[in-house]
C-alpha positions in Angstrom: 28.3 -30.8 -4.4 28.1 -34.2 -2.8 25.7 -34.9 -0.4 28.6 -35.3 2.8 28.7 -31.4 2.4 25.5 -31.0 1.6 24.6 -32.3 5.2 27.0 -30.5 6.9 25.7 -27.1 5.7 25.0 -24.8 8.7 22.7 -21.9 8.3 23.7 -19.3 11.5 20.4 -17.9 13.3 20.0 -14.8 15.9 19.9 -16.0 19.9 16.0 -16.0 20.8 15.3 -12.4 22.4 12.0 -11.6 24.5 9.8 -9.2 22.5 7.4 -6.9 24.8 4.4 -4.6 23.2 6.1 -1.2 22.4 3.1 0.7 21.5 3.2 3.5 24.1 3.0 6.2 21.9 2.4 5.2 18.7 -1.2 6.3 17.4 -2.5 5.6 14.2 -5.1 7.9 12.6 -8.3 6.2 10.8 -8.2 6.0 7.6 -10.2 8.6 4.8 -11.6 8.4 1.6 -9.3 9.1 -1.5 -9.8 10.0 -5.1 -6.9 9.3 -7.1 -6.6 10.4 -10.8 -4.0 8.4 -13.0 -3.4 8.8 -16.9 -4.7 6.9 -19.6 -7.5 4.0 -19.4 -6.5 1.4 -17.0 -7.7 -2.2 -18.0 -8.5 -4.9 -15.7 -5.4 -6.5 -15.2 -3.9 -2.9 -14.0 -7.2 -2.2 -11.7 -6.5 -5.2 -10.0 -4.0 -3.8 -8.7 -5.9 -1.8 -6.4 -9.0 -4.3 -5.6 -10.1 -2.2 -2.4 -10.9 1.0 -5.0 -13.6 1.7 -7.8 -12.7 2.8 -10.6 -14.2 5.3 -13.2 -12.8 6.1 -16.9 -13.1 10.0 -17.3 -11.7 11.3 -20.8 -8.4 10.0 -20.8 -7.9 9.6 -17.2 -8.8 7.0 -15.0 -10.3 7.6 -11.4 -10.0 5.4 -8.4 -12.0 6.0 -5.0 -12.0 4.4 -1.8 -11.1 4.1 1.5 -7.9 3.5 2.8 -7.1 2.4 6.5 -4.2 4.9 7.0 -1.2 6.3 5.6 0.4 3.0 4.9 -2.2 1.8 2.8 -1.9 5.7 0.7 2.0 4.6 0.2 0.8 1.2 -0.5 -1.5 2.6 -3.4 0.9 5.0 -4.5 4.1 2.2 -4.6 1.6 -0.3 -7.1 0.9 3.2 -8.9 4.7 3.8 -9.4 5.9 -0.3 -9.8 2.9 -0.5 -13.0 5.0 2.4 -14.7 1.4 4.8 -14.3 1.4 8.7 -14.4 0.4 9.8 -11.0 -2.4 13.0 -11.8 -3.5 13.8 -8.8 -4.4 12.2 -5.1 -6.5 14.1 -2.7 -8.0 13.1 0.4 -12.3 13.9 0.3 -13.7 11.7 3.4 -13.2 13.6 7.0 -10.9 11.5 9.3 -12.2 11.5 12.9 -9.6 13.3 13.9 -9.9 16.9 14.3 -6.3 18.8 13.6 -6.5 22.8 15.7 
């Protein structure tokens, strides 16, 4: 490529737009507390993966507990789960939310 072209290279971009809040009925429940059980005895390079959660070796399994904000964060947890190739036991919610359900 010589550099005539090179400066000649257009990248198209999107008109500005006006962006306005949009958050009328979106609601976001507080987070919980989470005990998730994974196989086999994770190291520390694969609990760093999850630096918000402790961690406790039981048997063959490893435990992580914590907190986490809301259900992003749960998807968030379970996505580095599934990208480190690690078998997914169990997850269960143990912390209340402040949110009462009827």
């Amino acid at each position: 490529m010589n550099s005539a072209s090179a400066n000649n290279h257009r990248i198209p971009v999107a008109t500005a737009h006006s962006v306005r809040a949009q958050d009328d009925g979106v609601t976001t429940q507080p987070g919980c507390q989470y005990v998730i059980r994974i196989r086999g005895r994770l190291g520390a390079t694969a609990l760093s993966a999850f630096p918000t959660m402790g961690s406790e070796v039981r048997g063959s399994e490893t435990v992580l507990t914590g907190f986490l904000e809301d259900r992003s964060a749960v998807y968030g947890v379970l996505a580095q789960i599934e990208a480190l190739g690690l078998e997914l036991l169990e997850l269960r919610r143990v912390g209340p939310s402040a949110v009462h359900e009827p």
